[in-house]
Biopython code that builds the backbone (N, CA, C, O; Angstrom):
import numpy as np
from Bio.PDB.StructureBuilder import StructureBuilder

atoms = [
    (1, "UNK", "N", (0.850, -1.178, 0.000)),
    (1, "UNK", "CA", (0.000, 0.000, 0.000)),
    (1, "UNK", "C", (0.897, 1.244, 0.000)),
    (1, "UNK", "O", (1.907, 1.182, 0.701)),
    (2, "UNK", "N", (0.651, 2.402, -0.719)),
    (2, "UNK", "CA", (1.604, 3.323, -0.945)),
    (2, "UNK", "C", (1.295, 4.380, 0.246)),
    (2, "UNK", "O", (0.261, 4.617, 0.871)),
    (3, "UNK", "N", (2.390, 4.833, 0.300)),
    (3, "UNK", "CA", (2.252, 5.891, 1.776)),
    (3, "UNK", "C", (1.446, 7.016, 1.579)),
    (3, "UNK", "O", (1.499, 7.193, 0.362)),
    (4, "UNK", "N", (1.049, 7.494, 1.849)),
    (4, "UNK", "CA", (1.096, 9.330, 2.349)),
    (4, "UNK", "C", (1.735, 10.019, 2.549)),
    (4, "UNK", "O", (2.685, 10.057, 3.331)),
    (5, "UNK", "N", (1.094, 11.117, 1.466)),
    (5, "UNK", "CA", (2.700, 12.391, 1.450)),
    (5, "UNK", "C", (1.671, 13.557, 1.717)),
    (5, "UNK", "O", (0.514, 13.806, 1.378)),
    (6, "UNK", "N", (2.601, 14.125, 2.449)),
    (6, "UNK", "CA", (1.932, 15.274, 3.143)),
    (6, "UNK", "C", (1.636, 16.241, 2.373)),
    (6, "UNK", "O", (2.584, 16.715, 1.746)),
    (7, "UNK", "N", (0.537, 16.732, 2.198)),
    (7, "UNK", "CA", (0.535, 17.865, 0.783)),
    (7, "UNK", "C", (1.462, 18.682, 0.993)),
    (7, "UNK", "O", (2.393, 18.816, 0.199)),
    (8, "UNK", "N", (1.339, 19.435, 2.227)),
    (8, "UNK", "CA", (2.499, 20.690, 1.864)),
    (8, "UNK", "C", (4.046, 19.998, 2.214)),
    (8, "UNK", "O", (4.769, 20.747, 2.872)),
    (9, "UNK", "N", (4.606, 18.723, 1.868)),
    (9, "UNK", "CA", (5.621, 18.287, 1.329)),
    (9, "UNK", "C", (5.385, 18.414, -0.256)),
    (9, "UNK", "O", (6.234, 18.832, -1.042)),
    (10, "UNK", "N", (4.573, 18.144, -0.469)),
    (10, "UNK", "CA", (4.368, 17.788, -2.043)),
    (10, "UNK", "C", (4.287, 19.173, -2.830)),
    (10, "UNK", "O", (5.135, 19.346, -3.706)),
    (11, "UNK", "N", (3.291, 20.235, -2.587)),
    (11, "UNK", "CA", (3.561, 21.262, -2.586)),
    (11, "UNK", "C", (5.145, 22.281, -2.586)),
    (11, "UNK", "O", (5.520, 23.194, -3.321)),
    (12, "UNK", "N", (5.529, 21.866, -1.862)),
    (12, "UNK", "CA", (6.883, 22.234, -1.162)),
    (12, "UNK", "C", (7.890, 21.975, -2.413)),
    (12, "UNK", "O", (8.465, 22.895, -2.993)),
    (13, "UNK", "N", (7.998, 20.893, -2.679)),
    (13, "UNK", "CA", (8.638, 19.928, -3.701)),
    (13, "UNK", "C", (8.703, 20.127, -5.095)),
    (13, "UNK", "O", (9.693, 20.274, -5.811)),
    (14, "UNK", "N", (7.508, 20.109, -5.374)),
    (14, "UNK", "CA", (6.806, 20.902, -6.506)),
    (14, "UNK", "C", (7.062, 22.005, -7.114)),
    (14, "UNK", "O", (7.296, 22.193, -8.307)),
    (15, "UNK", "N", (6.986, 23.073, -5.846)),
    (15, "UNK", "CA", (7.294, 24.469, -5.582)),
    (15, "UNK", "C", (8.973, 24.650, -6.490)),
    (15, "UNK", "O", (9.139, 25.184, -7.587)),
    (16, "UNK", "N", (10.067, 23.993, -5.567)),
    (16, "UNK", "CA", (11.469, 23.843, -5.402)),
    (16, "UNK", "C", (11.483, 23.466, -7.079)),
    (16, "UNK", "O", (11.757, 24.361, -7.878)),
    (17, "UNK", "N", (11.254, 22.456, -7.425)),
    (17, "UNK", "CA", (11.491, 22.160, -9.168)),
    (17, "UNK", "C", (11.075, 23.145, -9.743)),
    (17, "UNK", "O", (12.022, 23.804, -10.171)),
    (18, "UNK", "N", (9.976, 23.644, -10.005)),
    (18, "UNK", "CA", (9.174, 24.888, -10.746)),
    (18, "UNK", "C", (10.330, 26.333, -10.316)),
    (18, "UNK", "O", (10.533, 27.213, -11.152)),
    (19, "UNK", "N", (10.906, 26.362, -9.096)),
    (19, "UNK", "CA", (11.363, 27.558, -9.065)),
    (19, "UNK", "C", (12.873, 27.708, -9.884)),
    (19, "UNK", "O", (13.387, 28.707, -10.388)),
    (20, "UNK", "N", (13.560, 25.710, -9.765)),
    (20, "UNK", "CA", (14.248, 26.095, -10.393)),
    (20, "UNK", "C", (15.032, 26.075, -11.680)),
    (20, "UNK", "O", (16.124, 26.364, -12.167)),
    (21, "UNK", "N", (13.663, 25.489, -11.992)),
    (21, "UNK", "CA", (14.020, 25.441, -13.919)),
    (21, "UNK", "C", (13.653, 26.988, -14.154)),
    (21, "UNK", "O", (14.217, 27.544, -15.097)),
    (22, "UNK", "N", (12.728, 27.744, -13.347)),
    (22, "UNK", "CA", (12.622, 29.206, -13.994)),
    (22, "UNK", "C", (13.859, 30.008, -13.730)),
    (22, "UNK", "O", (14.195, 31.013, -14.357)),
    (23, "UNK", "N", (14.556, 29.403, -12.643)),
    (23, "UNK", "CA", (15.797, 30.661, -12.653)),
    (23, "UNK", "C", (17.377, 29.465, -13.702)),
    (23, "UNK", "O", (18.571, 29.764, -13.727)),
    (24, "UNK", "N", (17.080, 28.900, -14.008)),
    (24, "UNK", "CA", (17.437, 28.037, -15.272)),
    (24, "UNK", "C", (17.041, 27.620, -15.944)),
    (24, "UNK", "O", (16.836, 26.411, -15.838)),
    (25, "UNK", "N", (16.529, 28.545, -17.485)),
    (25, "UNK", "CA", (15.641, 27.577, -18.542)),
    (25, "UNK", "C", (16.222, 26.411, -18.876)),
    (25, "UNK", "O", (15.499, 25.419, -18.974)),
    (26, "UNK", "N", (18.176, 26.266, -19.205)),
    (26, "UNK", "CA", (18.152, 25.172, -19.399)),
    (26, "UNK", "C", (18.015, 24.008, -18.832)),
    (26, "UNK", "O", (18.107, 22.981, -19.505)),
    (27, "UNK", "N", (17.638, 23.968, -16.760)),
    (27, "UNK", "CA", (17.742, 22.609, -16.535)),
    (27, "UNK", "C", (16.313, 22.073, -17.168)),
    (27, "UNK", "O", (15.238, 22.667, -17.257)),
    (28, "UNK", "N", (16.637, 20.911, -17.525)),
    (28, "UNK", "CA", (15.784, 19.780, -17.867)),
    (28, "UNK", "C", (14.500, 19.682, -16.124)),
    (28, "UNK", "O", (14.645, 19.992, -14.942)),
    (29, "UNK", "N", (13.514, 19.159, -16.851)),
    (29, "UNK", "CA", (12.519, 18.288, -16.103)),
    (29, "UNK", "C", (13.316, 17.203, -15.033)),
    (29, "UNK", "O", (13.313, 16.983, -13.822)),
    (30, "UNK", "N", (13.842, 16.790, -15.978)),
    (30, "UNK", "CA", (14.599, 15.291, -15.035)),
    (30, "UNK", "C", (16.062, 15.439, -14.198)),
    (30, "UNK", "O", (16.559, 14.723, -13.329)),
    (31, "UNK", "N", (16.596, 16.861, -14.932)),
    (31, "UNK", "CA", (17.628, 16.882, -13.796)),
    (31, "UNK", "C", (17.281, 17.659, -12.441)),
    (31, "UNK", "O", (17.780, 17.571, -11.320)),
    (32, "UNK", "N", (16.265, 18.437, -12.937)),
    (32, "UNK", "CA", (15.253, 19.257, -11.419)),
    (32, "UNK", "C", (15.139, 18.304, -10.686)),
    (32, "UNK", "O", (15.922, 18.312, -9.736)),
    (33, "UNK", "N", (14.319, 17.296, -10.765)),
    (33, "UNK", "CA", (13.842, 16.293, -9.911)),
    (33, "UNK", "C", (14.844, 15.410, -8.918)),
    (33, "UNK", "O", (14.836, 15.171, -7.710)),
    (34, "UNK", "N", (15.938, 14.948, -10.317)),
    (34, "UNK", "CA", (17.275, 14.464, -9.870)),
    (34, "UNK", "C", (17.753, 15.395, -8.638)),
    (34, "UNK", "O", (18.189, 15.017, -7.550)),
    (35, "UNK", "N", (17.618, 16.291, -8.953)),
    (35, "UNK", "CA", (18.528, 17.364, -7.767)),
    (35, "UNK", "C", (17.587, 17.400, -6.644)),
    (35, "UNK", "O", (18.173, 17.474, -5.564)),
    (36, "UNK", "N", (16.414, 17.373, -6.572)),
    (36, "UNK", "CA", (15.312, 17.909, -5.649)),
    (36, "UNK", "C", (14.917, 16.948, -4.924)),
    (36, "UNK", "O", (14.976, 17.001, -3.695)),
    (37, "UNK", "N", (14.491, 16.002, -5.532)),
    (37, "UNK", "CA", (13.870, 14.811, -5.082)),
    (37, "UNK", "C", (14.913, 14.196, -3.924)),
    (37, "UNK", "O", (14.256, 13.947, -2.913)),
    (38, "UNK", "N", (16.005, 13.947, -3.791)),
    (38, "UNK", "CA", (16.499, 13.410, -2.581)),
    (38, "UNK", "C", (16.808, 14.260, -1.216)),
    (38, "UNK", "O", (17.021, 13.971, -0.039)),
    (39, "UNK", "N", (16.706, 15.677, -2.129)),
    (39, "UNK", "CA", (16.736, 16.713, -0.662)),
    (39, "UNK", "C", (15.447, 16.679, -0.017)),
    (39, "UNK", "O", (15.606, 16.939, 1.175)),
    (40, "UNK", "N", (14.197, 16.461, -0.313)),
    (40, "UNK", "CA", (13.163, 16.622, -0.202)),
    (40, "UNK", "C", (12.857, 15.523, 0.409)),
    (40, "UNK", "O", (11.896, 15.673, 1.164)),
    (41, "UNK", "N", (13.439, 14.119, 0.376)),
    (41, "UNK", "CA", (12.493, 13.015, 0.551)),
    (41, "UNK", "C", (11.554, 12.182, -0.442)),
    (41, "UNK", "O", (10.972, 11.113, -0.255)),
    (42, "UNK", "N", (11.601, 13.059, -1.607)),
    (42, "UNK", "CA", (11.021, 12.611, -2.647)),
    (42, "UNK", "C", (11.483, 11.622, -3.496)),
    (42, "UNK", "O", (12.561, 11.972, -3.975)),
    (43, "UNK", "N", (11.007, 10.178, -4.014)),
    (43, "UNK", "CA", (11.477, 9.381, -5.678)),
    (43, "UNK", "C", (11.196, 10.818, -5.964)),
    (43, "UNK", "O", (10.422, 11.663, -5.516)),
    (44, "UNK", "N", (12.194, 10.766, -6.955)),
    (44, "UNK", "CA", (12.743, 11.500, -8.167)),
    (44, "UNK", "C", (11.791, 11.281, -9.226)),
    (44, "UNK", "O", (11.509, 12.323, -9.817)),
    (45, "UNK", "N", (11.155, 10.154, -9.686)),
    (45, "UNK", "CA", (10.121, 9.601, -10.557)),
    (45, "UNK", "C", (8.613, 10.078, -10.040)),
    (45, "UNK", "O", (7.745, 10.345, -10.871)),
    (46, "UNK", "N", (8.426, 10.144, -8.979)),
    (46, "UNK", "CA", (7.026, 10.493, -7.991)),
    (46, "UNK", "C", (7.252, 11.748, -8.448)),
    (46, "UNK", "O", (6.793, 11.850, -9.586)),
    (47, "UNK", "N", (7.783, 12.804, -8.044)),
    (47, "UNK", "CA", (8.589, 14.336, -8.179)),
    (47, "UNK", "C", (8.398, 14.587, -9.474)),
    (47, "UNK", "O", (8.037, 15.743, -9.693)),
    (48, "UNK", "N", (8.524, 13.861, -10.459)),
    (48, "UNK", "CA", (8.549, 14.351, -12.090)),
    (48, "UNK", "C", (6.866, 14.591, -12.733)),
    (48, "UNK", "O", (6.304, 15.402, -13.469)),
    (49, "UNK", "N", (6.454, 13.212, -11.866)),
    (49, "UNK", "CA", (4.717, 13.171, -12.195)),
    (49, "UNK", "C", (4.281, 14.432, -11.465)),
    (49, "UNK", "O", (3.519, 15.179, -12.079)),
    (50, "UNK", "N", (4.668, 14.776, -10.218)),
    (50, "UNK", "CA", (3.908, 15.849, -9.595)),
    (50, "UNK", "C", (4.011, 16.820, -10.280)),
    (50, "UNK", "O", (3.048, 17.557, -10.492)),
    (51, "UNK", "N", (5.221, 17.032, -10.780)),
    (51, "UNK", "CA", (5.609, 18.343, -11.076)),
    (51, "UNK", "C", (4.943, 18.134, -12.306)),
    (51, "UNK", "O", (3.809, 18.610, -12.342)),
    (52, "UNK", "N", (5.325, 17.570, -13.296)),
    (52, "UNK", "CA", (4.122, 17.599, -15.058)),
    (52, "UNK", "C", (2.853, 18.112, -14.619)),
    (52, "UNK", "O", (2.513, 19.136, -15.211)),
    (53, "UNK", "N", (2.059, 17.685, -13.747)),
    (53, "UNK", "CA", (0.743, 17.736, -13.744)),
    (53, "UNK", "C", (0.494, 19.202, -13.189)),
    (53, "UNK", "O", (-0.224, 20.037, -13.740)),
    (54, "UNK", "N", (1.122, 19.359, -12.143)),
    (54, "UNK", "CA", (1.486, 21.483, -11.923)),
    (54, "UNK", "C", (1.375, 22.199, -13.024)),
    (54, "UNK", "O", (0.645, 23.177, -13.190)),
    (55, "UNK", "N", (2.194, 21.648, -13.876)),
    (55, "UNK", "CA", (2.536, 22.364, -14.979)),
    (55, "UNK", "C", (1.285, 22.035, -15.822)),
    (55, "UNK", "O", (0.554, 22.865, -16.363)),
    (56, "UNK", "N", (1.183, 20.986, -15.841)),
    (56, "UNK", "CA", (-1.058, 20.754, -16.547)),
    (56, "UNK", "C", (-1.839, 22.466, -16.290)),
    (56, "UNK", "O", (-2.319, 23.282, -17.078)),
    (57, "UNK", "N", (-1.643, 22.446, -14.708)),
    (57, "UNK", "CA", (-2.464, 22.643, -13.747)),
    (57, "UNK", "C", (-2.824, 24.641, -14.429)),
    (57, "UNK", "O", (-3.764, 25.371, -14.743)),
    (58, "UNK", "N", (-1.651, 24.649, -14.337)),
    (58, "UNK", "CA", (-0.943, 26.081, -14.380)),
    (58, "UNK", "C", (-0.906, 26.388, -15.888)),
    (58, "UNK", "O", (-0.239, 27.387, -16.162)),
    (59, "UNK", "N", (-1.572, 25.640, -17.104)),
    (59, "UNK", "CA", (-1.558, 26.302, -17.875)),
    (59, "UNK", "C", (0.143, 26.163, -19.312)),
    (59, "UNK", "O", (0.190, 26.395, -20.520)),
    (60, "UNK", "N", (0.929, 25.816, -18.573)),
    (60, "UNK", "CA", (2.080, 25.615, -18.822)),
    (60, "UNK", "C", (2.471, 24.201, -20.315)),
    (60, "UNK", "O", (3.303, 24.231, -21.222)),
    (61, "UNK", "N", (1.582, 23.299, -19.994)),
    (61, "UNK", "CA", (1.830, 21.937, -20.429)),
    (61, "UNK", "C", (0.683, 21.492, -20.999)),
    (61, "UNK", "O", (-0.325, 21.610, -20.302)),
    (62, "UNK", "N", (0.567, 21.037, -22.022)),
    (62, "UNK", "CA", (-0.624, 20.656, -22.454)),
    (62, "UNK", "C", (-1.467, 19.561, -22.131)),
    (62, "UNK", "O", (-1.002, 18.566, -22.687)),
    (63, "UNK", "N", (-2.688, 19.229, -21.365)),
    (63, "UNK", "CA", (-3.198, 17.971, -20.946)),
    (63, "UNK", "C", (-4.055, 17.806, -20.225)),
    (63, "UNK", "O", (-4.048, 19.033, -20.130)),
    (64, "UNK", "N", (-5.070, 17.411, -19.386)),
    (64, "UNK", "CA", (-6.124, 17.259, -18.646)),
    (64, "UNK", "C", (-5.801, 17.744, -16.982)),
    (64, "UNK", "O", (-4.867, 17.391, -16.262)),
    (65, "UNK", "N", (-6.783, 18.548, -16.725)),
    (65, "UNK", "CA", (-6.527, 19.461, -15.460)),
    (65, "UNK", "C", (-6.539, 18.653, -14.285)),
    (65, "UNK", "O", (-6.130, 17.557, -14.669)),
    (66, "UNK", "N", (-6.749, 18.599, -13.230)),
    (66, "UNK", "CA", (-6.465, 18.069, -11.907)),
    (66, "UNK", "C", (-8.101, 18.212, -12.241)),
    (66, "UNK", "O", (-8.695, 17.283, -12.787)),
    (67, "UNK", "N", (-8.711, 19.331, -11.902)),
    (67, "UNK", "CA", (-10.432, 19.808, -11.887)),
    (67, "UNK", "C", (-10.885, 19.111, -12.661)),
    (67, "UNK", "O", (-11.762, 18.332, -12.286)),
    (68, "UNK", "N", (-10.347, 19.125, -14.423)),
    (68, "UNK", "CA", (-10.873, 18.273, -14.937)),
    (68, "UNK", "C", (-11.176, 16.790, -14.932)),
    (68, "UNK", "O", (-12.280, 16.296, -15.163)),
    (69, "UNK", "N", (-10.054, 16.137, -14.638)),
    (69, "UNK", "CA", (-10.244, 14.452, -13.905)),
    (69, "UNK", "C", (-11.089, 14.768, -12.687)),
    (69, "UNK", "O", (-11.554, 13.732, -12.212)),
    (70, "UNK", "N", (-11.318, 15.487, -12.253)),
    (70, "UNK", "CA", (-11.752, 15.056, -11.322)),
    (70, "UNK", "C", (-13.708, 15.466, -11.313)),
    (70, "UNK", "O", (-14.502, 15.178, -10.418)),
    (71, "UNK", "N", (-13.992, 16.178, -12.589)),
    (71, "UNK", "CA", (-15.491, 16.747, -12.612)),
    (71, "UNK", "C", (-15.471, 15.348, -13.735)),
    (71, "UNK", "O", (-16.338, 14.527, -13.438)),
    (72, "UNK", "N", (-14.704, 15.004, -14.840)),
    (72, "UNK", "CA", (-15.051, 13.549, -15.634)),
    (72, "UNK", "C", (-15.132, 12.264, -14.397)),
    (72, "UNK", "O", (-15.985, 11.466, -14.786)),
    (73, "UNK", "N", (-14.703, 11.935, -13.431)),
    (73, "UNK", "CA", (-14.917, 11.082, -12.695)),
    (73, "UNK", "C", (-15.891, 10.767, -12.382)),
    (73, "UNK", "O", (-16.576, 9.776, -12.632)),
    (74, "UNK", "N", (-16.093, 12.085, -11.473)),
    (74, "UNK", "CA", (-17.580, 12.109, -11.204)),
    (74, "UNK", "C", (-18.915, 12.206, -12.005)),
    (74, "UNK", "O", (-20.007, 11.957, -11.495)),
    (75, "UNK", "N", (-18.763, 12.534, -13.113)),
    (75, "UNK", "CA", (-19.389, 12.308, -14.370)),
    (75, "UNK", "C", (-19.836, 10.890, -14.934)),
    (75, "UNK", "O", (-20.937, 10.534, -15.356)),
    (76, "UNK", "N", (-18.506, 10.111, -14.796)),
    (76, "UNK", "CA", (-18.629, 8.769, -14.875)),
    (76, "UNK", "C", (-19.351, 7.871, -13.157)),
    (76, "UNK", "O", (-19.504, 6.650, -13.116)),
]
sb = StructureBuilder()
sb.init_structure("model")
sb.init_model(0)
sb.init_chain("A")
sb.init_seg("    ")
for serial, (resi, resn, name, xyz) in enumerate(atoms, 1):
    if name == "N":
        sb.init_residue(resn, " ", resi, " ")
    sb.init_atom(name, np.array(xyz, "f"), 0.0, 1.0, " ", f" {name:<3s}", serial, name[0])
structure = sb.get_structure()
């Protein structure tokens, strides 16, 4: 059974990658995470999904919203 992560870890985490590919366009997605994810407590792989879907979230990335899965769910 998979654990529980505290939102405002996840948040937190999230936060830290997003802040610092903006003050470096060139780091990559995967070396953010690489770098972040073990200071944090975070898989590095968990960390990459969170962070894509932020970037959903925010307009940034092209793909289905957090709101949106979650008003089609309930739909279904």
């Amino acid at each position: 059974m998979p654990k529980k992560i505290d939102p405002a870890l996840r948040e937190r985490a999230v936060r830290l990658v997003l802040e610092a590919r903006a003050e470096d366009e060139k780091l990559s997605l995967n070396a953010a995470v690489k770098r972040i994810g073990p200071r944090v407590g975070v898989n590095p792989d968990t960390l990459r999904t969170w962070s894509k879907q932020a970037e959903i979230d925010t307009g940034r990335r092209p793909g289905t919203t957090t709101s949106d899965a979650a008003e089609l769910k309930q739909l279904r």
